[in-house]
N, C-alpha and C positions, 0 to 999 in steps of 0.2 A: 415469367411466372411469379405470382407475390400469393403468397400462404401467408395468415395469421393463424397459427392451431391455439384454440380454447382450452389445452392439458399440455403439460410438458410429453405427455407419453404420447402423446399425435405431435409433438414436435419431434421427438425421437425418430418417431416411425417416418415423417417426412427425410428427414437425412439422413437415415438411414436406404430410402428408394435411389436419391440423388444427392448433385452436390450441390450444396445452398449456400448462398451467403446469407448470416445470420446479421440482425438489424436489434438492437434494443436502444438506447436512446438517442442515437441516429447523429450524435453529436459531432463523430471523426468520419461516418460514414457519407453524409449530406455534403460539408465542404469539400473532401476528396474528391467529388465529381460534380463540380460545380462547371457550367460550360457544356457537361458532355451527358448523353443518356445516360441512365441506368439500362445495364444490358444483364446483371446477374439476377437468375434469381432469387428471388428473397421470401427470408424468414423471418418475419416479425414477430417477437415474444410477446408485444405490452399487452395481450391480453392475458398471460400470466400471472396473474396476481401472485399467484404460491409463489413464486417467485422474488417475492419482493416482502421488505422487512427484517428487523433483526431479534433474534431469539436465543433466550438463556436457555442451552441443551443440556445443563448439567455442566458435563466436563468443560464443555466448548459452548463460546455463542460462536449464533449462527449468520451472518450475513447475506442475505438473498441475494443471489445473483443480480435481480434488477432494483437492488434499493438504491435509490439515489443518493447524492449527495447533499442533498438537502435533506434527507430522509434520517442522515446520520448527523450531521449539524445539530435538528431539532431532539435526535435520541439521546435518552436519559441514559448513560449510561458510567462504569465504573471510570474513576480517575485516570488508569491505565489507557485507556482507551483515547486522550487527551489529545495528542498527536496525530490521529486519524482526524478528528473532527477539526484540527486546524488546517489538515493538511484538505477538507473535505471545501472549508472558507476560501480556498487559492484555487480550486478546480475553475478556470475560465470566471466567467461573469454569475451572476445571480441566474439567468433563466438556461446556462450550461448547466447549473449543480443542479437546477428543476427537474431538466431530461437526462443530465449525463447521469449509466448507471458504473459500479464498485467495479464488479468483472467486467463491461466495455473496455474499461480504464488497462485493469491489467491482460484482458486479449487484444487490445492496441498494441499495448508492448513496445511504448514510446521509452528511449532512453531517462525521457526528463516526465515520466507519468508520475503525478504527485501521487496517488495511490500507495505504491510500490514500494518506497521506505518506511511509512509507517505500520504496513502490514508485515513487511519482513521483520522489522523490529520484535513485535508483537510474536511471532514463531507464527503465521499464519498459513491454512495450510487450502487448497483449493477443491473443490469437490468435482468431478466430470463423470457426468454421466451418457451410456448411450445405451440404444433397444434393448442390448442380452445384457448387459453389463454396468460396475459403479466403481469409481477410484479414486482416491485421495490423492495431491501431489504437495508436496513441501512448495509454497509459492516461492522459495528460492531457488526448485529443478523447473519450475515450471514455465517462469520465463527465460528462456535459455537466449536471446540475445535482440539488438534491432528488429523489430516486427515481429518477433519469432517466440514462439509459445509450444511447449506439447499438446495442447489440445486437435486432438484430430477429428478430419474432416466429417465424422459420423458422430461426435462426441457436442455433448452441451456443457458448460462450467452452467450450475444449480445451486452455488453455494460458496464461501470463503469461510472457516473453521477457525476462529481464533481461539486459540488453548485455555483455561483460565490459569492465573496465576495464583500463588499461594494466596491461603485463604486468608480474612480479612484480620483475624484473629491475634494473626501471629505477625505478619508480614505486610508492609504499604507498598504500592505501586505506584508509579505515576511515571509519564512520557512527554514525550517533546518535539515537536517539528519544528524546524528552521530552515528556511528558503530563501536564496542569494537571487535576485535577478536584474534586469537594467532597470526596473522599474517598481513601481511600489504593485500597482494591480494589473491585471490580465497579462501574465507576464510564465515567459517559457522560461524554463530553470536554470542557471549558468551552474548551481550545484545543490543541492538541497541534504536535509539530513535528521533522521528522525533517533530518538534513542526513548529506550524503554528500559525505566531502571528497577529494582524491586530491594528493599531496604529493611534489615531485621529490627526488631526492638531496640536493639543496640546502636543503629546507625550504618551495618555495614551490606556492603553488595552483597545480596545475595543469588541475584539473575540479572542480566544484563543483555538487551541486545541493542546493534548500532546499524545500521544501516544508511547505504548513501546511494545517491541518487543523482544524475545526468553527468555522473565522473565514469562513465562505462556504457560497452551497447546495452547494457541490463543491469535495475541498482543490485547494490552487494554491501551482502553481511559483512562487518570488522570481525570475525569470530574469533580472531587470536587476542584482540583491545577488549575482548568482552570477556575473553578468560581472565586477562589482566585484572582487571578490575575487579574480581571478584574477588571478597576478601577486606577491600578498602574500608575505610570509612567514607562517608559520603557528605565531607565539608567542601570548602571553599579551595582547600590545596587542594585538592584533586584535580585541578583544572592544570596544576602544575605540571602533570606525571608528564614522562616523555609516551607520546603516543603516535606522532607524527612516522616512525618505523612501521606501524601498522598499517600504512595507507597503502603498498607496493600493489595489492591486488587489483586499486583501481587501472583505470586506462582511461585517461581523460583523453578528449582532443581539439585539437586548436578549430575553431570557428568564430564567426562573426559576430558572437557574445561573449568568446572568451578564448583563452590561449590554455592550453592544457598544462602547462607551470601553476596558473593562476588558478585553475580549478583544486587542482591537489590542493596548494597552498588554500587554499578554501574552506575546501572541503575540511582539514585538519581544524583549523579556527572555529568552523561552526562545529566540531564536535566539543571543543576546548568552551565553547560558550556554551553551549549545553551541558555540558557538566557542570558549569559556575552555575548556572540557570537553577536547575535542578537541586542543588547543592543551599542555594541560598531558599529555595521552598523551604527545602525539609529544615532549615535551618529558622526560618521565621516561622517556625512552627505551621505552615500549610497542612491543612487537613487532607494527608495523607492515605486516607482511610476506603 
């Protein structure tokens, strides 16, 4: 069976009769069964539209479940937001970020999904809706490990909730992605690492978050490095701090890109460069703003 429903609420009602495999930019869906039939049936969203785009909600922007990654490349959006759109430049080749969409990425729920650290950084939180019902989840409960997601099998992600951060007035934001791999492009993570800092008048931390990415079956928040740093000023010694104790939650593992010593060891470094990174903006006067 292949369904395209014209409303998200006839896509509801579809999975909620049965069980469907859902289809949106078909980009991990198509080479997975390359060689062999498709035998599931399918749910195809791209007729969606509501689905797709990003929008200032007030509190929260919004992220459409099928906005692409070229969708967020070309959007205007605030400095914070910095890190997504690099990390959106590394998703596969030019005609991946055309189809691949934001939620694909994170109901993949690949260890090394470049999505996934700069959204958790961000506090980003996931929207899943089904027929009776509507739920938020913290994108850090909601991929809970290798392929594995709480989204269940009656339920659609409609949406990815980014928080805003302090207003412009008071407070500057700005974030970071860095990505380690064998190779400069089309290249699968050996560790990656995104950070989103937010800096008072003064200079010092006053929100922070870090996240890392292909050092575990699922990336993960530093939320003890993030408490750390709040408080700092945000120069160039900051890169000094000890921070390398923070890393223990990861679980890297040895494979044919990398040894899990070398990952940690990594992953600690690009967080130490992204703070100089970061450090040396605000510091040559970067419009923060």
């Amino acid at each position: 069976m292949y369904l395209r429903p014209e409303s998200v609420d006839e896509a509801l009602a579809a999975m909620a009769a049965r069980p469907l495999t859902v289809l949106a930019g078909g980009t991990d869906f198509y080479p997975a069964r390359v060689g062999r039939p498709v035998t599931e049936d399918i749910l195809d969203l791209s007729r969606l539209v509501e689905l797709r785009g990003i929008r200032d909600e007030g509190a929260h922007w919004r992220i459409g479940a099928l906005t692409t990654w070229t969708d967020l490349v070309r959007a205007e959006l605030p400095p914070v937001f910095r890190a997504l759109q690099q990390a959106a430049r590394e998703v596969g080749g030019v005609q991946i970020q055309n189809a691949g969409t934001v939620a694909g990425n994170l109901c993949n729920a690949s260890p090394a999904a470049d999505g996934a650290p700069p959204l958790m950084s961000l506090g980003a939180q996931v929207e899943l809706r089904r027929a009776d019902a509507a739920r938020v989840v913290p994108l850090t409960d909601f991929i809970v490990g290798n392929r594995a997601t709480q989204r269940g099998a009656e339920e659609l992600v409609t949406g990815i909730l980014v928080p805003k951060w302090a207003a412009q007035d008071r407070h500057s934001a700005r974030s970071l992605f860095l990505k380690l791999g064998a190779r400069r492009y089309l290249v699968i993570s050996i560790v990656m690492v995104s950070l989103a800092i937010e800096i008072s008048p003064t200079g010092k931390i006053t929100r922070c978050g870090i996240a890392v990415g292909a050092c575990s079956p699922a990336a993960k928040r530093l939320t003890v490095l993030e408490k750390k740093l709040l408080g700092h000023r945000l120069t160039p010694d900051i890169a000094a701090l000890p921070v390398a104790e923070h890393f223990a939650a990861l679980a890297p593992i040895d494979d044919v890109r990398a040894s899990a010593d070398y990952r940690r060891e990594a992953a600690v470094e690009l967080v130490r460069r992204g703070l100089a990174q970061l450090a040396a903006d605000a510091g040559q006067g970067t419009d923060w703003s």
